[in-house]
N, C-alpha and C positions, 0 to 999 in steps of 0.2 A: 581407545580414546583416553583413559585412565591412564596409561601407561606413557601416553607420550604426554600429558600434564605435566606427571613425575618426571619422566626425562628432561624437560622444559625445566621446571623447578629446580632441579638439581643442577643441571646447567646456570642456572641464574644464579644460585646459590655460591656455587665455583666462579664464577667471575667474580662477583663481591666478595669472598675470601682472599681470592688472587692480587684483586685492587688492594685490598685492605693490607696484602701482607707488604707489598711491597710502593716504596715511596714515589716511584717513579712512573705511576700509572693512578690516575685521579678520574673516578665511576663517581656520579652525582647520586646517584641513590637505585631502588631496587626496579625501576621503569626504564632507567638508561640501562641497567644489567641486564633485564630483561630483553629490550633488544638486541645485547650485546649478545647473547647467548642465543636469539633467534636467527642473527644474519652469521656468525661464526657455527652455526648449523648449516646454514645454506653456503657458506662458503668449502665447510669442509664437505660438504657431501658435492656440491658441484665442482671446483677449483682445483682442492685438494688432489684428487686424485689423477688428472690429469698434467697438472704442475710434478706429481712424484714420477709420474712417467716420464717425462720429458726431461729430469732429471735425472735419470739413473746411471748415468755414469759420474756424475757429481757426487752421488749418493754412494756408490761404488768402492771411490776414491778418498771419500772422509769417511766409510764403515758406518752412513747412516746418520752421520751427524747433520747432512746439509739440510735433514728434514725438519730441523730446530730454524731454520730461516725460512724455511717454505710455512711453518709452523707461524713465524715473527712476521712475514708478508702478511697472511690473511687478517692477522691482529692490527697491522698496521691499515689495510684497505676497511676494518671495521670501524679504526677511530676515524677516518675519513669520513664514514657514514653517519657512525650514531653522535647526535649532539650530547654532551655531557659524559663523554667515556674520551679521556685525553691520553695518551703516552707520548713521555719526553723525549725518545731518541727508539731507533730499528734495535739498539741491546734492550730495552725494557722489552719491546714487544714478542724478540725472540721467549723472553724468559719470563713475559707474561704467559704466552703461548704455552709452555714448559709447564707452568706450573696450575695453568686452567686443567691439564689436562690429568695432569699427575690430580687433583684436587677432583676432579669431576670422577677418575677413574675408582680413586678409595671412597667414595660418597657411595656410587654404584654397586661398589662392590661388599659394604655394610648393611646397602638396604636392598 
């Protein structure tokens, strides 16, 4: 129970750093990040993986890189969802994606 708190938190954490760092993605405060980080939870653990399947030969063909758009899709069907988490265009969301993840994984991997 403890454990997925922290995972929750750190996640939330990483989307507001992500928003913060970059201009083109606008998080209202730490209750829209919070969802942010709860529905791009259920997206990667539902979606995710069955979207990289159904791409593998895409994924094949660019050495892994198409998973930066399969990555930028989920972020894009999240601002769909959560009120108060905006991205201007599918290149922020790829490279918000990019960088929630990159940011969630060095958080993780400190504490």
């Amino acid at each position: 129970m403890i454990q997925t708190l922290v995972s929750l938190l750190i996640s939330t954490l990483a989307a507001l750093a992500a928003a913060y760092i970059l201009p083109g993605v606008a998080l209202s405060g730490f209750v829209p990040a919070l969802i942010v980080a709860i529905i791009l939870g259920i997206l990667n653990a539902l979606l995710f993986p069955i979207l990289l399947v159904v791409t593998i030969p895409l994924n094949i063909i660019t050495l892994g890189l198409f998973t930066f758009v399969i990555m930028g899709f989920l972020v894009w069907i999240t601002s769909l969802i959560v009120p108060g988490f905006h991205v201007n265009n599918f290149w922020w969301c790829m490279l918000y994606g990019a960088i929630f993840a990159i940011i969630n994984f060095v958080i993780r991997e400190v504490f």
